[in-house]
MIVO-720122 format. One line per 2 residues: number of its first residue (from 1); their letters; for each residue x, y, z of C-alpha. Coordinates in Angstrom, 3 decimals, padded with zeros to 6 digits. Each point is the difference from the previous one (the first is absolute). Layout:
REM residues N
NUM = A = X Y Z | ...
REM end
This chain:
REM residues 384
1 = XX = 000.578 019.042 008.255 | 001.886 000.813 -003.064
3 = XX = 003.533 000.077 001.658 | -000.604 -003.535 001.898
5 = XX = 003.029 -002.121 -000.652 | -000.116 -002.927 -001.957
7 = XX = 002.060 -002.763 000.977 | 000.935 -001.023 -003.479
9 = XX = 003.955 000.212 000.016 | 001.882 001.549 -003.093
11 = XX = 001.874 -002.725 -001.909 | 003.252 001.138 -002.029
13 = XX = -000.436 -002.141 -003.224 | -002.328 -000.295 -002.333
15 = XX = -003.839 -001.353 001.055 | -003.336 000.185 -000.629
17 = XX = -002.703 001.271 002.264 | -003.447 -001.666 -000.532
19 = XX = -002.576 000.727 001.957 | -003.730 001.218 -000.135
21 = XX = -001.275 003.291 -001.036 | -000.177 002.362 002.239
23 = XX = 002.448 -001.878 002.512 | 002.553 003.376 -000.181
25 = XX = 002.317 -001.934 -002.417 | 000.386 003.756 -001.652
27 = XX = 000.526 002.119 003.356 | 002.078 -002.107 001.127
29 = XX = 002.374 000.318 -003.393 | -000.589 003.427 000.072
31 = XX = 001.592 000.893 004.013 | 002.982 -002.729 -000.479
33 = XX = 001.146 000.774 -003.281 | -000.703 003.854 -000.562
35 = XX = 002.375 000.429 -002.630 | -000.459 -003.019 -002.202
37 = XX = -001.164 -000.003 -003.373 | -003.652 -001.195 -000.193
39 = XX = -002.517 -001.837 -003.012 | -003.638 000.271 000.942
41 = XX = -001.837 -002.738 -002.356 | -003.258 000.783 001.144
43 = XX = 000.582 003.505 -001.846 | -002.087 -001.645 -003.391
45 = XX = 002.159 002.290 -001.994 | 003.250 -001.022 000.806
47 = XX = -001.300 -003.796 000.589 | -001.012 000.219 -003.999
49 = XX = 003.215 001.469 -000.809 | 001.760 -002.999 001.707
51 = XX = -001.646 -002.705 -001.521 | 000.155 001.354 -003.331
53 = XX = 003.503 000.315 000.568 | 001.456 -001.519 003.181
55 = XX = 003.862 000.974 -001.415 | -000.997 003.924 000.795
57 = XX = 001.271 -001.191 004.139 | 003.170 000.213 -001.519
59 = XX = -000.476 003.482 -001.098 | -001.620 000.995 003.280
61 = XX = 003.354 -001.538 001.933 | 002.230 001.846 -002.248
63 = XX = -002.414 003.186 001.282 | 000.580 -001.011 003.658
65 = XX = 003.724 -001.316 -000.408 | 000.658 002.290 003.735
67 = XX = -002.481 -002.403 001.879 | 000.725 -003.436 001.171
69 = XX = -002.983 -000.723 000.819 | -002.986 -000.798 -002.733
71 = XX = -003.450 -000.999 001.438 | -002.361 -001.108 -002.421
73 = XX = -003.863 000.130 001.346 | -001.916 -003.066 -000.747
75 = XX = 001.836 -001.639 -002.335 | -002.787 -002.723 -000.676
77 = XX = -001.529 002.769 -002.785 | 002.937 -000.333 -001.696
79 = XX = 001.879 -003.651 000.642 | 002.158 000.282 -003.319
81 = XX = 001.791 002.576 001.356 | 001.582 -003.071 002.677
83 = XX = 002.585 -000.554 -002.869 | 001.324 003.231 -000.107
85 = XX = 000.147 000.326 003.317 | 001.743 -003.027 000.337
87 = XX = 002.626 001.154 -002.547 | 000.388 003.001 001.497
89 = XX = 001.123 -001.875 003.210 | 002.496 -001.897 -001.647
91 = XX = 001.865 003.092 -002.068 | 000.051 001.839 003.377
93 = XX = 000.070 -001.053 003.347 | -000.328 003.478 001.467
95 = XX = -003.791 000.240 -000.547 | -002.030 -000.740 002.377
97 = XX = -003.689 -001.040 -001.367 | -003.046 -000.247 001.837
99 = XX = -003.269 -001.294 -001.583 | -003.401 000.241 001.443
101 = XX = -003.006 -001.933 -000.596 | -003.463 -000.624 000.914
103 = XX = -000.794 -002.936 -001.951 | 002.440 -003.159 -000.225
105 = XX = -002.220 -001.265 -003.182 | 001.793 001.495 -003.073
107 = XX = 003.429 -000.241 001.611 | -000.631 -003.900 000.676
109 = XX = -000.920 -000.566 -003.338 | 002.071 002.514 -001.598
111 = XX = 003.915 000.695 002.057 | 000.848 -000.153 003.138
113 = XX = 002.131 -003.072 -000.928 | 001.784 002.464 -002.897
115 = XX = 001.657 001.522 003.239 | 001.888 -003.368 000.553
117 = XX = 000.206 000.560 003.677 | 001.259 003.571 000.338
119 = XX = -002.717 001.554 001.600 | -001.565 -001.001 003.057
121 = XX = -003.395 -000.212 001.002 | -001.646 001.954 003.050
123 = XX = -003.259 001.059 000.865 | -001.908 002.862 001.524
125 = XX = -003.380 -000.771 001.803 | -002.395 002.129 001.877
127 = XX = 000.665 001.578 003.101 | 001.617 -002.053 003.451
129 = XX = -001.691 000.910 003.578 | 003.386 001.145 001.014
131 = XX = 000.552 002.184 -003.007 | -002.880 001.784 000.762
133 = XX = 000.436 000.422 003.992 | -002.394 001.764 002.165
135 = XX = -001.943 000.481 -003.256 | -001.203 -003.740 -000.541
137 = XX = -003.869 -001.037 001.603 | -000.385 -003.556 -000.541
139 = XX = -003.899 000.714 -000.772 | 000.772 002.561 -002.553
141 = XX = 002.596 -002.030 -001.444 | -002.526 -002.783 -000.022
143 = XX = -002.385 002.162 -002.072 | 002.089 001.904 -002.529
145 = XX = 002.984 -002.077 000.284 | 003.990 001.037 -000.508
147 = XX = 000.068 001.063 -003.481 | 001.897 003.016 000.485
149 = XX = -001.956 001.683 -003.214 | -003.422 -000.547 001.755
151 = XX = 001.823 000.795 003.765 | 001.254 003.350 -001.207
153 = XX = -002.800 001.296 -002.076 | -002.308 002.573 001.097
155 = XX = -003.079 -002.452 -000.368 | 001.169 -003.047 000.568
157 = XX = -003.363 -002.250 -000.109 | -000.229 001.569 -003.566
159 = XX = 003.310 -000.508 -001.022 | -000.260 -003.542 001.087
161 = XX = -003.422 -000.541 -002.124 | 001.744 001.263 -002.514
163 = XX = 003.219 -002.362 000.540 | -001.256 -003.017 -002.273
165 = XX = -001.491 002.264 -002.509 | 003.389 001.331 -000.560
167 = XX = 001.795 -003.369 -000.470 | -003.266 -001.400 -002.267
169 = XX = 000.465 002.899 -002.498 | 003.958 001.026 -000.048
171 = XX = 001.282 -003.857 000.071 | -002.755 -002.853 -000.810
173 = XX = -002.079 002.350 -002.788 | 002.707 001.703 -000.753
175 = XX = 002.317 -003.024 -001.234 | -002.789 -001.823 -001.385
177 = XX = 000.325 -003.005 002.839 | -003.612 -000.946 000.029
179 = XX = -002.589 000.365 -002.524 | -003.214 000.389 002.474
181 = XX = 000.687 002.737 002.599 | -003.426 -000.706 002.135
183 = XX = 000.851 -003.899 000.106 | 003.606 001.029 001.446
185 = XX = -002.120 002.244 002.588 | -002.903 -002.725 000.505
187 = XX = 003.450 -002.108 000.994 | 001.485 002.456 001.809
189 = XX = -002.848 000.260 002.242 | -000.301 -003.631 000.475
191 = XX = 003.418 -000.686 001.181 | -000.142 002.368 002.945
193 = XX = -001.735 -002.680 001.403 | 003.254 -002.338 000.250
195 = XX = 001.626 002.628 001.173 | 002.012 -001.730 002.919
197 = XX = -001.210 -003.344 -001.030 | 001.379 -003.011 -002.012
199 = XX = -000.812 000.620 -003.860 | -002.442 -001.850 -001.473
201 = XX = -000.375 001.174 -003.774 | -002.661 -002.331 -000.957
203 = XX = -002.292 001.728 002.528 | 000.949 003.180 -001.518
205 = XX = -000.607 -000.719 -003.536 | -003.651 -001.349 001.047
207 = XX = -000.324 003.111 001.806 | 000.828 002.059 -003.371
209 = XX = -001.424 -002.074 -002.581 | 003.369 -000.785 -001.536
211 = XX = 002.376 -002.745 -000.481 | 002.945 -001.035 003.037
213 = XX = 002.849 001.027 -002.894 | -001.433 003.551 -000.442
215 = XX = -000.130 000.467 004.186 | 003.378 -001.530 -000.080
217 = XX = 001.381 002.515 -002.852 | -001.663 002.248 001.642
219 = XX = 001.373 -000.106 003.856 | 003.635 -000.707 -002.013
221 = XX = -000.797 003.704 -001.203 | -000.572 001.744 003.352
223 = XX = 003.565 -002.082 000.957 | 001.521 001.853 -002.694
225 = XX = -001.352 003.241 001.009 | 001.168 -000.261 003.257
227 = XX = -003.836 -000.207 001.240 | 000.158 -003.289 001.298
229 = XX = 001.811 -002.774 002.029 | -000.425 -003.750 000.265
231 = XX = 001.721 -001.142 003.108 | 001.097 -004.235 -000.228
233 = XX = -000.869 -002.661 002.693 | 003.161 -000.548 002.198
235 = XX = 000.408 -003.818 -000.494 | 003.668 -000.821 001.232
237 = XX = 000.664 -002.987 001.754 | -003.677 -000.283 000.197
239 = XX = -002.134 -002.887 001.929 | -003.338 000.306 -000.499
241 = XX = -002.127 000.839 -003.420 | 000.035 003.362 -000.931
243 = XX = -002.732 002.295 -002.627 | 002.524 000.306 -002.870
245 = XX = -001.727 003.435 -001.834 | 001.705 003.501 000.908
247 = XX = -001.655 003.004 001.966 | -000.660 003.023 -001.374
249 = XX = 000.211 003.603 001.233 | -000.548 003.319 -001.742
251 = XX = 003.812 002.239 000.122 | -001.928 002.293 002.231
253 = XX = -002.897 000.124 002.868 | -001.546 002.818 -001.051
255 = XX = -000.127 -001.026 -003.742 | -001.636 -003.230 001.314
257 = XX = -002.778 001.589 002.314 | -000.236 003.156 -002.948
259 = XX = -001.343 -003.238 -002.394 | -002.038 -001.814 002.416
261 = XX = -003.837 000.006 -000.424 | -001.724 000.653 003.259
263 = XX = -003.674 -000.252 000.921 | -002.348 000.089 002.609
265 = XX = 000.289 -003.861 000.934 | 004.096 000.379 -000.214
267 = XX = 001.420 -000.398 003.410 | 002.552 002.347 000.602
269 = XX = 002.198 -002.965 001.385 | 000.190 -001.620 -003.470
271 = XX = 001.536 002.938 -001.529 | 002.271 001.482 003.119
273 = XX = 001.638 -003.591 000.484 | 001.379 -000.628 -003.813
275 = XX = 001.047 004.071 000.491 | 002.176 -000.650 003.330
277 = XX = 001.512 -003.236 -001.626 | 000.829 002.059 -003.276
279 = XX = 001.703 002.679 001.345 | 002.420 -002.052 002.481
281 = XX = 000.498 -001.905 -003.335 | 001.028 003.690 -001.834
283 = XX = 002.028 000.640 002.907 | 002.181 -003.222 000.167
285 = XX = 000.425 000.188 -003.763 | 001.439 002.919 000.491
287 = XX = 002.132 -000.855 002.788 | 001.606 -002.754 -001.753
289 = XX = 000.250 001.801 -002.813 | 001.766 003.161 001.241
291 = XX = 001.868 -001.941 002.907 | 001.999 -002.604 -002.923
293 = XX = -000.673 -003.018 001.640 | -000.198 -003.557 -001.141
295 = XX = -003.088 -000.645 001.111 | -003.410 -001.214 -002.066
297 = XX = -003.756 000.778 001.347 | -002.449 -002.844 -000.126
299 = XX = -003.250 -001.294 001.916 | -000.742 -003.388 001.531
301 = XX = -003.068 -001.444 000.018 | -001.029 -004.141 000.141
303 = XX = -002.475 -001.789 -001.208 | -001.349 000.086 002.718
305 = XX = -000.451 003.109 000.795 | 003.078 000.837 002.401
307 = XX = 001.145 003.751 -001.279 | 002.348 002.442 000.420
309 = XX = -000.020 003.452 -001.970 | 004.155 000.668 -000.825
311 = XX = 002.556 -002.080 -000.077 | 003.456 001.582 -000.584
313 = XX = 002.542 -002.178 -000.515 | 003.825 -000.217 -001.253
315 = XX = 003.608 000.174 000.874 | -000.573 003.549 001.982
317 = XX = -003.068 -001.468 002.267 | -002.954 -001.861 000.717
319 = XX = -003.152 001.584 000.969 | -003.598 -001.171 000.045
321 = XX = -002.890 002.836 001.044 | -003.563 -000.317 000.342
323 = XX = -002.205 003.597 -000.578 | -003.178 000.122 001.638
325 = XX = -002.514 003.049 -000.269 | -000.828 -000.234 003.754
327 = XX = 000.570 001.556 003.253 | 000.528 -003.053 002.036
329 = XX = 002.423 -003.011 -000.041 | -002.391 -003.115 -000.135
331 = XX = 001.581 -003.684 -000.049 | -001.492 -001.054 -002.908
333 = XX = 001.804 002.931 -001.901 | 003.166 -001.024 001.407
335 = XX = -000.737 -003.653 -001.248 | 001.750 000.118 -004.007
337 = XX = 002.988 001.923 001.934 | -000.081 -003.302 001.928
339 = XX = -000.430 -002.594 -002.335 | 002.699 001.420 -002.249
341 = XX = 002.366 000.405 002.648 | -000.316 -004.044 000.866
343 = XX = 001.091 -000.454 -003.036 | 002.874 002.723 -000.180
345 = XX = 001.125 001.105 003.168 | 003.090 001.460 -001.377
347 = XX = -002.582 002.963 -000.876 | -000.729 003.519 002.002
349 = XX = -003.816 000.518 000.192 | -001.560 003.108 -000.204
351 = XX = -003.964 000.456 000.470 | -000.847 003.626 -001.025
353 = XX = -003.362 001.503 001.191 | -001.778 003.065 000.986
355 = XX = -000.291 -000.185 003.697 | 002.817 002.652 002.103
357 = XX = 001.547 -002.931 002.005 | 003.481 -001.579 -001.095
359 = XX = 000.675 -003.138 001.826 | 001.197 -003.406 -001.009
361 = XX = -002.075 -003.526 000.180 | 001.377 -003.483 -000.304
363 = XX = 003.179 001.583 -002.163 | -001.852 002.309 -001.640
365 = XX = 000.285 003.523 -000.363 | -003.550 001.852 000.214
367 = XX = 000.840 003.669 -000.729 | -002.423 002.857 -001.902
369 = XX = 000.226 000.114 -003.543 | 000.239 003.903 000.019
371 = XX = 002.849 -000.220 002.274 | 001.375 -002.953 -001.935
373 = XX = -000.017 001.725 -003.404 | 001.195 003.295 002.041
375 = XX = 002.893 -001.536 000.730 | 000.816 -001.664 -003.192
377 = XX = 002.779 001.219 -001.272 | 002.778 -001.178 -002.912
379 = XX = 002.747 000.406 001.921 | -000.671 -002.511 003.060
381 = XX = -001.409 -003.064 000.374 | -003.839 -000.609 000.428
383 = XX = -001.300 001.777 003.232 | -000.161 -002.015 003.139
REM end
């Protein structure tokens, strides 16, 4: 598994790469630019050295002044070093710098504007179906999910346990984020059960015994460590009252299901179904992502309770798709696919479940989410 391809495509000028740990940010660097001249920040030594004394990249170029290429490995423990980087753009246009990161919380606060524009940002997320092949089982998938850290380790449901664990002590503790490590895992705990759901924060900070801003600073946190999306309501040209609050998703299935308390009255059902929806959501993240499109994800849901899961809309397409964690096609499933489509036929409607036939109903294509994400690949249009 550790020669799958990734469809990330190499980009000539400068950029950054965000992206979670573990995502294969660093192999990746490693097999496309072999001879490149490389910073690793989470080295503590040489991260002390450079904020002491940010200058000493100048002294480590003029070291390296035979490669081309610099990559600097999570940047975020170091943001001040942005403005030298950014100088050394502008005195020489032959270098080529790539910057990692795993966090976006320093750098927001701290420098990505110092770069004025001359880097780019891209992202690397966990593993596609069709970068894996033969190799990906949806119910595996389901369980450990497509971190490639926890996919290629020798005990995965260990590594995976260990996942959060990692991110709690080497990012949150680590830069002094929050002061009360077992309230931020009391909350952690709690919100895996919105995932797939609309947000509603005041239910969560009941839940945790703490105040709506500290869940709100708190969920803004896992957004800037690339733990977490919130996904808008699609209300163009809309005709009918819509919920107005965003819904979230853990970055990753298998993070999600890793923090989810189960117990002997838990129905399987209520922890599968949230699973399914979150990793077609990883998946057409990444599609848009690595395929460059101008298109936005959102959900749709009315007041009245008419729904439908992803909306992906923009000057490259318009999509609506319903995920269902069943084996049959019922009407009533087919029913927010329906509704939505009334009101936007210009749409293509996809309803995504995990039954073996593909057929279409009333305009709608029915096809099986693991040959859906199978077949979901960058370079062509979503899989009819």
């Amino acid at each position: 598994m550790s020669e799958l391809l990734r469809f990330l495509d190499h980009f000539s000028q400068n950029y950054f790469l965000f992206g979670p740990r573990g995502t294969g940010k660093s192999t990746w660097l490693q097999r496309r630019y072999p001879e490149a001249a490389r910073l690793d920040l989470l080295d503590t030594a040489l991260q002390r050295q450079y904020l002491a004394y940010p200058e000493r990249l100048k002294d480590f170029l003029a070291a390296h002044k035979n490669h081309m290429t610099i990559i600097i490995d999570e940047i975020q423990r170091v943001p001040q070093m942005l403005s030298i980087v950014h100088q050394q753009i502008e005195n020489n246009k032959a270098l080529h710098f790539i910057l990692t990161g795993s966090s976006a919380r320093k750098l927001k606060q701290e420098g990505v504007d110092l770069l004025a524009g001359r880097a780019v940002v891209r992202h690397m997320h966990p593993f596609m179906a069709a970068e894996m092949g033969d190799l990906f089982d949806l119910e595996k998938s389901l369980e450990k999910g497509m971190v490639p850290l926890v996919r290629m380790a020798e005990f995965p449901e260990k590594t995976l346990r260990g996942y959060i664990d990692l991110y709690l002590e080497q990012e949150v503790k680590a830069e002094g984020i929050v002061r009360r490590l077992d309230i931020f895992n009391r909350f952690l705990e709690a919100l895996t059960f919105s995932q797939a759901q609309v947000l509603n924060t005041a239910a969560i900070a009941r839940d945790c015994a703490v105040s709506r801003n500290t869940v709100e600073s708190y969920i803004a946190i896992l957004e800037d460590l690339l733990l977490a999306v919130r996904i808008p309501v699609f209300s163009k040209r809309a005709k009918r009252a819509l919920v107005s609050h965003k819904k979230f998703f853990f970055f990753d299935c298998g993070v999600y299901q890793s923090l989810r308390p189960a117990g002997p009255i838990d129905h399987p059902s209520e922890i599968a179904g949230p699973a399914l929806e979150g990793l077609v959501m990883q998946h057409l993240r990444a599609w848009i992502d690595y395929r460059d499109c101008r298109l936005q994800m959102y959900y749709w849901r009315t007041l009245a309770g008419s729904e439908v899961d992803f909306i992906l809309y923009g000057n490259d397409g318009f999509y609506a798709l319903e995920v269902k964690n069943s084996k049959t096609i019922r009407p009533e499933d087919l029913r927010g696919l329906k509704s939505f489509r009334q009101e936007y036929p210009e749409c293509s409607a996809y309803f995504l479940y995990r039954g073996e036939e593909k057929t279409d109903r009333d305009g709608i294509h029915c096809m099986p989410v693991a040959d859906f994400l199978k077949r979901l690949d960058p370079k062509n249009p979503l899989p009819m």
